[in-house]
N, CA, C and O atoms as a Tinker XYZ file with bonds, in Angstrom:
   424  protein
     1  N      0.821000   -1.198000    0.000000    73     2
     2  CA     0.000000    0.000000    0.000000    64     1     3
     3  C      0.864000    1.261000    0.000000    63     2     4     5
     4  O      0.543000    2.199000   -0.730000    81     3
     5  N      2.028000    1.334000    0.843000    73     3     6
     6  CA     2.842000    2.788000    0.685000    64     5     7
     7  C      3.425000    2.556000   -0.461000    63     6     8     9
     8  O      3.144000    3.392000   -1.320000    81     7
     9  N      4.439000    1.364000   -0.925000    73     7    10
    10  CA     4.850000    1.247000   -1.980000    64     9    11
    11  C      4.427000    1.667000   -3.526000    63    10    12    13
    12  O      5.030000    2.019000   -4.540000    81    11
    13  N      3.014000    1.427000   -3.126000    73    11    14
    14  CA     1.894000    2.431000   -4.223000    64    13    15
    15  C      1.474000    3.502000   -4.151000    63    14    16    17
    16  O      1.050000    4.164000   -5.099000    81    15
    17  N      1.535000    3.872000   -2.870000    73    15    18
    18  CA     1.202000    5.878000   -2.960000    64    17    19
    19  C      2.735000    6.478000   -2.852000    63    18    20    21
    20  O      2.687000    7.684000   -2.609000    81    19
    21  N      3.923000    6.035000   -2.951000    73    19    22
    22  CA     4.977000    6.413000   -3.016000    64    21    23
    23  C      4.851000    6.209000   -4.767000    63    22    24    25
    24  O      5.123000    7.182000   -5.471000    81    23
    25  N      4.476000    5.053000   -5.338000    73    23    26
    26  CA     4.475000    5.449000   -7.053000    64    25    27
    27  C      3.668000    6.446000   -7.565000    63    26    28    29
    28  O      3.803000    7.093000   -8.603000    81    27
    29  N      2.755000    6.494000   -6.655000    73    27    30
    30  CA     1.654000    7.392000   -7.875000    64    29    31
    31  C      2.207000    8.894000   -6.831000    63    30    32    33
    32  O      1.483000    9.843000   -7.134000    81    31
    33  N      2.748000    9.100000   -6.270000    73    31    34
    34  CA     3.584000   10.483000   -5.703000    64    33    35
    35  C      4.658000   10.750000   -6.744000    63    34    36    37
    36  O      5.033000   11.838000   -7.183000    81    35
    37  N      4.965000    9.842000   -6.967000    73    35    38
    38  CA     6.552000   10.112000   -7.912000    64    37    39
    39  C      5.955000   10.160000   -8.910000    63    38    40    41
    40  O      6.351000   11.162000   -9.506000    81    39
    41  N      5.047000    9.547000   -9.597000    73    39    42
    42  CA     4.210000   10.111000  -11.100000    64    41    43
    43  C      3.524000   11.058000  -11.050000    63    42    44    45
    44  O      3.208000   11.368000  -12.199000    81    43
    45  N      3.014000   11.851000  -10.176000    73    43    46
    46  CA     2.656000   13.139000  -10.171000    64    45    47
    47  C      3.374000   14.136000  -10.327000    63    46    48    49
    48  O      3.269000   15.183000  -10.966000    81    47
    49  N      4.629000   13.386000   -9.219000    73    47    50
    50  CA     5.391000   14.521000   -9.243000    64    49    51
    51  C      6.296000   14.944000  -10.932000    63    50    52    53
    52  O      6.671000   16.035000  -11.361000    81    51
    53  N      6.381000   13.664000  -11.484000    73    51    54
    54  CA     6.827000   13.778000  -12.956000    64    53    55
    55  C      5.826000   14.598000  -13.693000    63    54    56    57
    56  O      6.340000   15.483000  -14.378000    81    55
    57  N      5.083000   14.559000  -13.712000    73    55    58
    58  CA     4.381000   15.024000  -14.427000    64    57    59
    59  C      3.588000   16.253000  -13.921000    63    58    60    61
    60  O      2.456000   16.489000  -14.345000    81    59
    61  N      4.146000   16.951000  -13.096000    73    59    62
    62  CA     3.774000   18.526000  -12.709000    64    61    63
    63  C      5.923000   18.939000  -13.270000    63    62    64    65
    64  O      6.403000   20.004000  -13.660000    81    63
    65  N      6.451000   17.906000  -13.099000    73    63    66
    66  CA     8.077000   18.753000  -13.488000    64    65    67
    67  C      7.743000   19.074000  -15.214000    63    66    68    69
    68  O      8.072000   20.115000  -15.783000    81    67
    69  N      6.924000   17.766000  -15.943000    73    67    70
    70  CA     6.632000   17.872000  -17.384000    64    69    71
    71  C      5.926000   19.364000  -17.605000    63    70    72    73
    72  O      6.247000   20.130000  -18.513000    81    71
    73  N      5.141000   19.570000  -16.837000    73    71    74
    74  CA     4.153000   20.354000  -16.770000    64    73    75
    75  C      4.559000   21.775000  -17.151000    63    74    76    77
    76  O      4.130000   22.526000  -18.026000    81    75
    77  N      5.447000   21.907000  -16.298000    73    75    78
    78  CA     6.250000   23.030000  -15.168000    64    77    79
    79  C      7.251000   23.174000  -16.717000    63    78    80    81
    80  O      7.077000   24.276000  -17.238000    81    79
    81  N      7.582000   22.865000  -16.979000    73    79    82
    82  CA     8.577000   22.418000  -18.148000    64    81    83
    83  C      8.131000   23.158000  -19.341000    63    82    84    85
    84  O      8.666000   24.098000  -19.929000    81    83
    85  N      6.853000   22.422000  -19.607000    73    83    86
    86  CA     6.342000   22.961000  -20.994000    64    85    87
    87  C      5.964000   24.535000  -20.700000    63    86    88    89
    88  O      6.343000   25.403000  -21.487000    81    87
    89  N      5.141000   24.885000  -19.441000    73    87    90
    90  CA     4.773000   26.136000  -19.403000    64    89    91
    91  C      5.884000   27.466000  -19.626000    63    90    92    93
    92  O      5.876000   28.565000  -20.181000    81    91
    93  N      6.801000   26.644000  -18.847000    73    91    94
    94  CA     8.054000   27.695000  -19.036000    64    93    95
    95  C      8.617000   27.751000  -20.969000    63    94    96    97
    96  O      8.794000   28.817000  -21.558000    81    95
    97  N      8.711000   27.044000  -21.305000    73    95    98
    98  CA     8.767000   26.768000  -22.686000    64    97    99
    99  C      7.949000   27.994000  -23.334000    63    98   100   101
   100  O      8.467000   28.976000  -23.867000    81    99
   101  N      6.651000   27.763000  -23.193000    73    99   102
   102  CA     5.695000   28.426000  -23.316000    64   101   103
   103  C      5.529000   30.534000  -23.218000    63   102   104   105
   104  O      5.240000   31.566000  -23.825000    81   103
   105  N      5.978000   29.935000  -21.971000    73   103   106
   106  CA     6.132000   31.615000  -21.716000    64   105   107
   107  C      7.747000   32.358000  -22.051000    63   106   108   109
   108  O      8.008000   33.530000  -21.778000    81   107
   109  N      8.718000   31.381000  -22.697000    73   107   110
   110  CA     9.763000   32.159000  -23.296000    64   109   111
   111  C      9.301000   32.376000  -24.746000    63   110   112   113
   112  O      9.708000   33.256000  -25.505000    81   111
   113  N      8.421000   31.467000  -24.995000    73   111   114
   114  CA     8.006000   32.063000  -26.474000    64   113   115
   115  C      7.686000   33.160000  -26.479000    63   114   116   117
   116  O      8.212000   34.083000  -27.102000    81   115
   117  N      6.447000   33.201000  -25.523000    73   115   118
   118  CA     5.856000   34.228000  -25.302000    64   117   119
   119  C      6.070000   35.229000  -25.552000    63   118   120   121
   120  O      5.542000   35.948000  -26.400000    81   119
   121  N      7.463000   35.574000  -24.345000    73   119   122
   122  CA     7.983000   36.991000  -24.327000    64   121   123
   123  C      9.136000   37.203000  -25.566000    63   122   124   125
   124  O      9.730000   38.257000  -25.794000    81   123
   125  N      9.283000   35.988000  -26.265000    73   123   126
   126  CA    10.209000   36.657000  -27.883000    64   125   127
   127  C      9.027000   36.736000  -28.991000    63   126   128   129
   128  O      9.337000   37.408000  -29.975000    81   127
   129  N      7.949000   36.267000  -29.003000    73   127   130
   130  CA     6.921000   36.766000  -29.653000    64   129   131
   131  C      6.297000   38.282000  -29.249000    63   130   132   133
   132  O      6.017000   38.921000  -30.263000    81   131
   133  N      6.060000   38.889000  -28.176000    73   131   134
   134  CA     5.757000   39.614000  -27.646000    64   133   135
   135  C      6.794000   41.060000  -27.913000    63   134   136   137
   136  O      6.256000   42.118000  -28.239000    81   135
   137  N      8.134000   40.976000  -27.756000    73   135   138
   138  CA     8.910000   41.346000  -27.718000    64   137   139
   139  C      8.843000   41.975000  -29.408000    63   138   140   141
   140  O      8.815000   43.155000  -29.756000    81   139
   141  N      8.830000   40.654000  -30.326000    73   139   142
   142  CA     9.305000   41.111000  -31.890000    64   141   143
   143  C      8.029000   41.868000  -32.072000    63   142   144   145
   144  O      8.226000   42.671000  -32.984000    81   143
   145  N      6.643000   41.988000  -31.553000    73   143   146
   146  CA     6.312000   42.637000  -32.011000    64   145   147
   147  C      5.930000   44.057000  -31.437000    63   146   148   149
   148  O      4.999000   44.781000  -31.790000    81   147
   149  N      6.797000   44.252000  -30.549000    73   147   150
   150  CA     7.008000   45.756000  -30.010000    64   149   151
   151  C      8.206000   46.551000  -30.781000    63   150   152   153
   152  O      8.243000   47.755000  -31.035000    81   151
   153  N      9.297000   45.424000  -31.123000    73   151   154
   154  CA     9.975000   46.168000  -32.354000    64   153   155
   155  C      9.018000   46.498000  -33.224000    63   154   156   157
   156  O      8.325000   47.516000  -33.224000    81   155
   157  N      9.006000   45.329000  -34.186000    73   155   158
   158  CA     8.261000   45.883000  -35.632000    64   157   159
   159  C      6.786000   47.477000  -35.050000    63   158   160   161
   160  O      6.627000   48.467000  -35.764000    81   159
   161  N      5.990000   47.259000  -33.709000    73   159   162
   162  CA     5.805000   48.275000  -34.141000    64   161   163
   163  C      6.365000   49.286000  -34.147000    63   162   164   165
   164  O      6.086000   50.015000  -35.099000    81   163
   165  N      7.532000   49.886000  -32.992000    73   163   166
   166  CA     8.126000   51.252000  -33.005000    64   165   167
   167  C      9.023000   51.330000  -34.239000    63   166   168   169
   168  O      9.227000   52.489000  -34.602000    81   167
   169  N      9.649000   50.317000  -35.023000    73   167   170
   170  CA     9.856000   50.025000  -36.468000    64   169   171
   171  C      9.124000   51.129000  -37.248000    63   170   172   173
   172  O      9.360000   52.287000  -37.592000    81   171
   173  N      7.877000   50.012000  -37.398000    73   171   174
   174  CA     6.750000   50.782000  -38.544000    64   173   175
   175  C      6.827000   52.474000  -38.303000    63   174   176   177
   176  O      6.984000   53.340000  -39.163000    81   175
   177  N      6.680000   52.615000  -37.009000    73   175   178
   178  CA     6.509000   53.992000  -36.466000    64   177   179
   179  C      7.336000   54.978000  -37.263000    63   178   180   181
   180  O      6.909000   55.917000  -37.935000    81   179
   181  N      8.768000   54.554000  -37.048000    73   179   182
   182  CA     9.906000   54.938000  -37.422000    64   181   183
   183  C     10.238000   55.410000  -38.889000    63   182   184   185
   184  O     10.940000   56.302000  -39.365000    81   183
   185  N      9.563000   54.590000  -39.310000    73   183   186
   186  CA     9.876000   54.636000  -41.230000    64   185   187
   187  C      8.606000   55.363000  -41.279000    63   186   188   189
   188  O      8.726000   56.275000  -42.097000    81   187
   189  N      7.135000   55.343000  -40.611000    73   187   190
   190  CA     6.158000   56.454000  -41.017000    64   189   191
   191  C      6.371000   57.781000  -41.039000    63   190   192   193
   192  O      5.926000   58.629000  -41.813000    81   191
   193  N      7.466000   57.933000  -39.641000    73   191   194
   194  CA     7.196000   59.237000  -39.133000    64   193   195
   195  C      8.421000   59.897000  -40.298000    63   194   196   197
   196  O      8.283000   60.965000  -40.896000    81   195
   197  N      9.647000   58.932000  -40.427000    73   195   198
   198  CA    10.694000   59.470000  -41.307000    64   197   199
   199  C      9.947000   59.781000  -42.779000    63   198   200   201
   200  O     10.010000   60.862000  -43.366000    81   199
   201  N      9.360000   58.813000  -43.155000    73   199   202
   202  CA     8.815000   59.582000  -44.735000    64   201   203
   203  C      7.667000   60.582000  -44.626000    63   202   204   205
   204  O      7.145000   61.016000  -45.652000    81   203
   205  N      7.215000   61.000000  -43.283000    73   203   206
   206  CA     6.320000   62.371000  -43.253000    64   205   207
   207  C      7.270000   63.408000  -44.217000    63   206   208   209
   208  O      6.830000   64.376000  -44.839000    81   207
   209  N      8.419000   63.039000  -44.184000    73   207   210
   210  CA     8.980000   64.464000  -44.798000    64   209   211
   211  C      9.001000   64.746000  -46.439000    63   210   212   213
   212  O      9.253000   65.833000  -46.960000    81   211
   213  N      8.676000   63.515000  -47.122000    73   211   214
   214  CA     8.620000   62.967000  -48.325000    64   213   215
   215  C      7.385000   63.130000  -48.602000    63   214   216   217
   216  O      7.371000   63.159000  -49.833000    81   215
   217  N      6.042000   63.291000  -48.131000    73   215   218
   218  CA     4.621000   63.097000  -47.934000    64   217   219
   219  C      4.571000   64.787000  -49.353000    63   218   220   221
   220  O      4.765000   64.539000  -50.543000    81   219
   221  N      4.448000   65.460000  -49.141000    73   219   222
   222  CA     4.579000   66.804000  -49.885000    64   221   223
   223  C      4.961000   66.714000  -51.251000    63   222   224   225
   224  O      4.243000   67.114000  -52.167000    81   223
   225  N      5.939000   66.259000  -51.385000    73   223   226
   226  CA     6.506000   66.517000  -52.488000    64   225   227
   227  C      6.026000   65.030000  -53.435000    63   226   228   229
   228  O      5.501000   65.336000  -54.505000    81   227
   229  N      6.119000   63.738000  -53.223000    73   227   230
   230  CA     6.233000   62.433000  -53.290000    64   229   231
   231  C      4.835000   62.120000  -53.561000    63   230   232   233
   232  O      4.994000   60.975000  -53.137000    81   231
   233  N      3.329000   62.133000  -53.970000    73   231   234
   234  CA     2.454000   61.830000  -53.760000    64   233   235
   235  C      2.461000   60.012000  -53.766000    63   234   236   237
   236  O      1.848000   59.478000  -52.841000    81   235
   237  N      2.984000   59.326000  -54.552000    73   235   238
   238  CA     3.501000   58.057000  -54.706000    64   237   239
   239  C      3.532000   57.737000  -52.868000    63   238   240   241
   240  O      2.714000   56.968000  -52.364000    81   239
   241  N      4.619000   58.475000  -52.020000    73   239   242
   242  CA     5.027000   57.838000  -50.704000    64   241   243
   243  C      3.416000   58.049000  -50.194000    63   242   244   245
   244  O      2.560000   57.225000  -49.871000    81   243
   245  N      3.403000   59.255000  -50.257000    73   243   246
   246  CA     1.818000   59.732000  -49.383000    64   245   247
   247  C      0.846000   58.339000  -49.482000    63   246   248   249
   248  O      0.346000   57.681000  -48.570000    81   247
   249  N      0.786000   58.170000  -50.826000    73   247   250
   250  CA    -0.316000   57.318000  -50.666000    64   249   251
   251  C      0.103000   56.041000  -49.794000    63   250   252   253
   252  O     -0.631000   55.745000  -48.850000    81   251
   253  N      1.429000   55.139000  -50.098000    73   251   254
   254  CA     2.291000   54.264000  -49.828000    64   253   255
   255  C      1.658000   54.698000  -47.989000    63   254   256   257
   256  O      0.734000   54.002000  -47.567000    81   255
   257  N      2.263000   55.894000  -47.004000    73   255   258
   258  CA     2.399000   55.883000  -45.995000    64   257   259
   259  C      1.231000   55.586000  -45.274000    63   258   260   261
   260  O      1.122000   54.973000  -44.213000    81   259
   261  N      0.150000   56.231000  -46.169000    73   259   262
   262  CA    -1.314000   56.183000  -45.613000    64   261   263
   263  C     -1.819000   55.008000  -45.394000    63   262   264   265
   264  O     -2.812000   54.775000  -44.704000    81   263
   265  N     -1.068000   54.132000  -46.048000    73   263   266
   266  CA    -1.744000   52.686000  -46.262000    64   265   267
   267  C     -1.172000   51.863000  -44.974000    63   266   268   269
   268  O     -1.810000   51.095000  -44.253000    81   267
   269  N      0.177000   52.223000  -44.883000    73   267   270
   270  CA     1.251000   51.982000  -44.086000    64   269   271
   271  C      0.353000   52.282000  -42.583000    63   270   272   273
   272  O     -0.108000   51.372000  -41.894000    81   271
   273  N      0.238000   53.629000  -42.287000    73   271   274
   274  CA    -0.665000   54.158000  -41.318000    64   273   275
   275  C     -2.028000   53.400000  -40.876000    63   274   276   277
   276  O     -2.413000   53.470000  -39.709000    81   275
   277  N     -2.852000   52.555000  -42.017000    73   275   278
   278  CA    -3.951000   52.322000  -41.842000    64   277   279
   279  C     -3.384000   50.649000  -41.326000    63   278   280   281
   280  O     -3.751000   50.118000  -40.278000    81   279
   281  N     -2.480000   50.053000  -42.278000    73   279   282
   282  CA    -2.028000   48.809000  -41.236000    64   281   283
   283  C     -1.800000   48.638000  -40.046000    63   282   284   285
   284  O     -2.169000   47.663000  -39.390000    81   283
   285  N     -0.938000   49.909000  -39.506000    73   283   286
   286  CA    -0.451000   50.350000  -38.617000    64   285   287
   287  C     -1.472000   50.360000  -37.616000    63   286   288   289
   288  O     -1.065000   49.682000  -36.672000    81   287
   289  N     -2.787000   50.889000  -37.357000    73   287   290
   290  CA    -3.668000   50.994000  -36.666000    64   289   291
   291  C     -4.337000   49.906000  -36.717000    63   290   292   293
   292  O     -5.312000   49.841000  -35.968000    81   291
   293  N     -4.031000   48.738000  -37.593000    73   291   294
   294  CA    -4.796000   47.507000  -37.472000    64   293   295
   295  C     -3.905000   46.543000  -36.655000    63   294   296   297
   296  O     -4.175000   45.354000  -36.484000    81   295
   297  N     -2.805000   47.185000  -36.163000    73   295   298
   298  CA    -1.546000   46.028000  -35.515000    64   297   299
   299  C     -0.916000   45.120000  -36.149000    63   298   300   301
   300  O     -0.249000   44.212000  -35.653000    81   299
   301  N     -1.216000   45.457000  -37.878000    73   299   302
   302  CA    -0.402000   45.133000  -38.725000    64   301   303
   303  C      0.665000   45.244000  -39.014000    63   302   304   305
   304  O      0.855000   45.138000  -40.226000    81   303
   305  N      1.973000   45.517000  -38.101000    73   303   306
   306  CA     2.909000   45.991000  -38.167000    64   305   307
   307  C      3.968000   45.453000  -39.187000    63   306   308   309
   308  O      5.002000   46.066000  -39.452000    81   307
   309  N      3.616000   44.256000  -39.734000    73   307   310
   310  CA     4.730000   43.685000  -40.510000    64   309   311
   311  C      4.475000   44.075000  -42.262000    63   310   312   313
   312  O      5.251000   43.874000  -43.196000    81   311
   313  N      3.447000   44.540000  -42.273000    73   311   314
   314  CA     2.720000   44.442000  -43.671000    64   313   315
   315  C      3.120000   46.328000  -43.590000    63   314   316   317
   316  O      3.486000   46.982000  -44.567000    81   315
   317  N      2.990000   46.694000  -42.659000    73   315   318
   318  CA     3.250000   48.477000  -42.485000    64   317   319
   319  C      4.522000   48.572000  -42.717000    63   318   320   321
   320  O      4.796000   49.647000  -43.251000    81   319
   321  N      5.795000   47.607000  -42.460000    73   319   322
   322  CA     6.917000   48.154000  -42.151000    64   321   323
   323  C      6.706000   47.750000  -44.041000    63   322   324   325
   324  O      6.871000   48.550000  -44.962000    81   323
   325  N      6.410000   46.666000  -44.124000    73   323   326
   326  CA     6.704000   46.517000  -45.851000    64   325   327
   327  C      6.490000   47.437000  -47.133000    63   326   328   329
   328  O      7.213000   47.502000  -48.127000    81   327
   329  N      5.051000   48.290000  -46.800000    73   327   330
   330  CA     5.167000   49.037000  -47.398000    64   329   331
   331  C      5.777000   50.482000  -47.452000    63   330   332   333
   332  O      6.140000   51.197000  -48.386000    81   331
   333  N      5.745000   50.663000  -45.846000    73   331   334
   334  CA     6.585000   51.867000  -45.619000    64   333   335
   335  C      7.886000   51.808000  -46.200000    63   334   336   337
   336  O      8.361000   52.720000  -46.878000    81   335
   337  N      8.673000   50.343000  -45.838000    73   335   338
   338  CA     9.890000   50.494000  -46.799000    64   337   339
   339  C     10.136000   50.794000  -48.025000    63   338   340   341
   340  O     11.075000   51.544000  -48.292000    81   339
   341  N      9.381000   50.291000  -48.940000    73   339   342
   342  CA     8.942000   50.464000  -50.173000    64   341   343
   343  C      9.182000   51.580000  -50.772000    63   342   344   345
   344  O      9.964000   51.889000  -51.671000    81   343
   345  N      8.181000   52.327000  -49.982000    73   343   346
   346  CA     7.819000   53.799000  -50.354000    64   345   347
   347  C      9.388000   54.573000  -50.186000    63   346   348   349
   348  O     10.105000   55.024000  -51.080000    81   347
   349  N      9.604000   54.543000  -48.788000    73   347   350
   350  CA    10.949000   55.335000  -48.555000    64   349   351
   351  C     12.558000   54.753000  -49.208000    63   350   352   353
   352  O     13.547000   55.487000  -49.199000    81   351
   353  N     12.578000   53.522000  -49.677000    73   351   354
   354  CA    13.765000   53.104000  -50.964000    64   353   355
   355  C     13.346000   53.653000  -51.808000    63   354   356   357
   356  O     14.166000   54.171000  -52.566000    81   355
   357  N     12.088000   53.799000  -52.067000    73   355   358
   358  CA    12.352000   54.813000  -53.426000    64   357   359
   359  C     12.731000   55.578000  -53.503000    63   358   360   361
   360  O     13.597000   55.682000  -54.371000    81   359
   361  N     12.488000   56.441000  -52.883000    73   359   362
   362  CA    13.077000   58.286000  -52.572000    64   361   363
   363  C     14.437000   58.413000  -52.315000    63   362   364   365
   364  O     15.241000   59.121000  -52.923000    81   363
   365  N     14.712000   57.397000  -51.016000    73   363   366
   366  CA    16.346000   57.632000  -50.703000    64   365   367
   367  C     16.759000   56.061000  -50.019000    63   366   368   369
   368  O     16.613000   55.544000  -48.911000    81   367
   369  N     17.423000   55.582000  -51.495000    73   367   370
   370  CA    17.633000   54.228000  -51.434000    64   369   371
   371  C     18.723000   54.064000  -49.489000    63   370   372   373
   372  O     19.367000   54.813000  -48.755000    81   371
   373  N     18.378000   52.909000  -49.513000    73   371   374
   374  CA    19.388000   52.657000  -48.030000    64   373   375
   375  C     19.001000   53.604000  -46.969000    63   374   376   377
   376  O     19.926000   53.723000  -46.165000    81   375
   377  N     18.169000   54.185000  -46.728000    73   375   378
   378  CA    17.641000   54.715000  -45.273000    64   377   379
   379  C     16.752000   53.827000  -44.394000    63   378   380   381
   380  O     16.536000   54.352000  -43.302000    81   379
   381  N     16.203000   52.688000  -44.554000    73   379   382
   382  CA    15.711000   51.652000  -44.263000    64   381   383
   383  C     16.705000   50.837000  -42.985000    63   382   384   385
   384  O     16.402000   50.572000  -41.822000    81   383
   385  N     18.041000   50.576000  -43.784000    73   383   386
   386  CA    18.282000   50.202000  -42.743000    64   385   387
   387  C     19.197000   50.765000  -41.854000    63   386   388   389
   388  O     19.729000   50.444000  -40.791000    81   387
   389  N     19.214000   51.903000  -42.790000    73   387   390
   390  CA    19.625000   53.121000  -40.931000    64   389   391
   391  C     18.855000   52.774000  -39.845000    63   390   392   393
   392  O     19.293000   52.239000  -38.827000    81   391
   393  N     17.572000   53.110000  -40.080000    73   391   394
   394  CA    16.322000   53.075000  -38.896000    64   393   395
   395  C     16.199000   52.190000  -38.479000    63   394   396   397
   396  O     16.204000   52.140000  -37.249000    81   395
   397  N     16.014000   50.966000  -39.260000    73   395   398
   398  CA    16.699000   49.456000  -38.267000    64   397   399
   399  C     17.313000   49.296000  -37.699000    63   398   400   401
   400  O     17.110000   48.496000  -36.785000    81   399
   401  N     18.397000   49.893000  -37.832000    73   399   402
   402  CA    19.491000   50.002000  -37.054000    64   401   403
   403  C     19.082000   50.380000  -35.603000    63   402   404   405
   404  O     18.932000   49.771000  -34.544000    81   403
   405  N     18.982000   51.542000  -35.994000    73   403   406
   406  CA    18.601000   52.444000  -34.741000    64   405   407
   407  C     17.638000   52.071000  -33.710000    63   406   408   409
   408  O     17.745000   52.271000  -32.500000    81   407
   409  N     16.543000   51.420000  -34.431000    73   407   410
   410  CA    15.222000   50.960000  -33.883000    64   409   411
   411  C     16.175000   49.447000  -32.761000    63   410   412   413
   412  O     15.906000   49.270000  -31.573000    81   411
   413  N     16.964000   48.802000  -33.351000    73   411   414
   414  CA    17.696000   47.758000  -32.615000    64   413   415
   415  C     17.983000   47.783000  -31.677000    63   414   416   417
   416  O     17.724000   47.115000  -30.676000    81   415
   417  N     19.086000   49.277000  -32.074000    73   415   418
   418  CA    19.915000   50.098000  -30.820000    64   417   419
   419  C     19.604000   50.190000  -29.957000    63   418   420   421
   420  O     20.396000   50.300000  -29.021000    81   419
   421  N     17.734000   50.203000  -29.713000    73   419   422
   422  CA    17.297000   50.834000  -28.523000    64   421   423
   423  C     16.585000   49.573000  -27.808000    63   422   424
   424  O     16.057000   49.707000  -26.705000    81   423
């Protein structure tokens, strides 16, 4: 009789360490999922706010940013940074990944 609640103790206990195991698993995803997408948005941000200055002259970016902007507010951030890039290689090739840069940096 102890010999058997000493097994099914030690299989519990395996299987709260399994448990314990996966959750942690779980929640490091978490926070590198969580994480990439607090880059990409201050990203998106970054390349919107930089081609405001292009918006005037550029009607091509304008439209490009607006769209960028409207992803942007949908928490689309990956589809925003895409077109925002877009727009701003055109105008002034290689400033893209200045701001990546920078956006890293921080």
């Amino acid at each position: 009789m102890l010999t058997n609640n000493l097994v099914n103790v030690q299989y519990t206990l395996n299987s709260l360490k399994d448990k314990v195991s996966k959750i942690v698993i779980q929640m490091n995803t978490f926070e590198d999922e969580a994480n990439d997408v607090l880059v990409n948005a201050v990203y998106a941000e970054k390349l919107i706010q930089y081609g405001n200055r292009y918006r005037k002259d550029y009607s091509n970016v304008d439209k490009s940013l607006n769209e960028a902007e409207r992803l942007f507010k949908n928490n689309r951030y990956k589809r925003a940074i895409e077109i925002a890039e877009q727009a701003l290689e055109s105008v002034e090739p290689g400033v893209t990944k200045h701001i990546e840069e920078e956006v890293i940096k921080q």
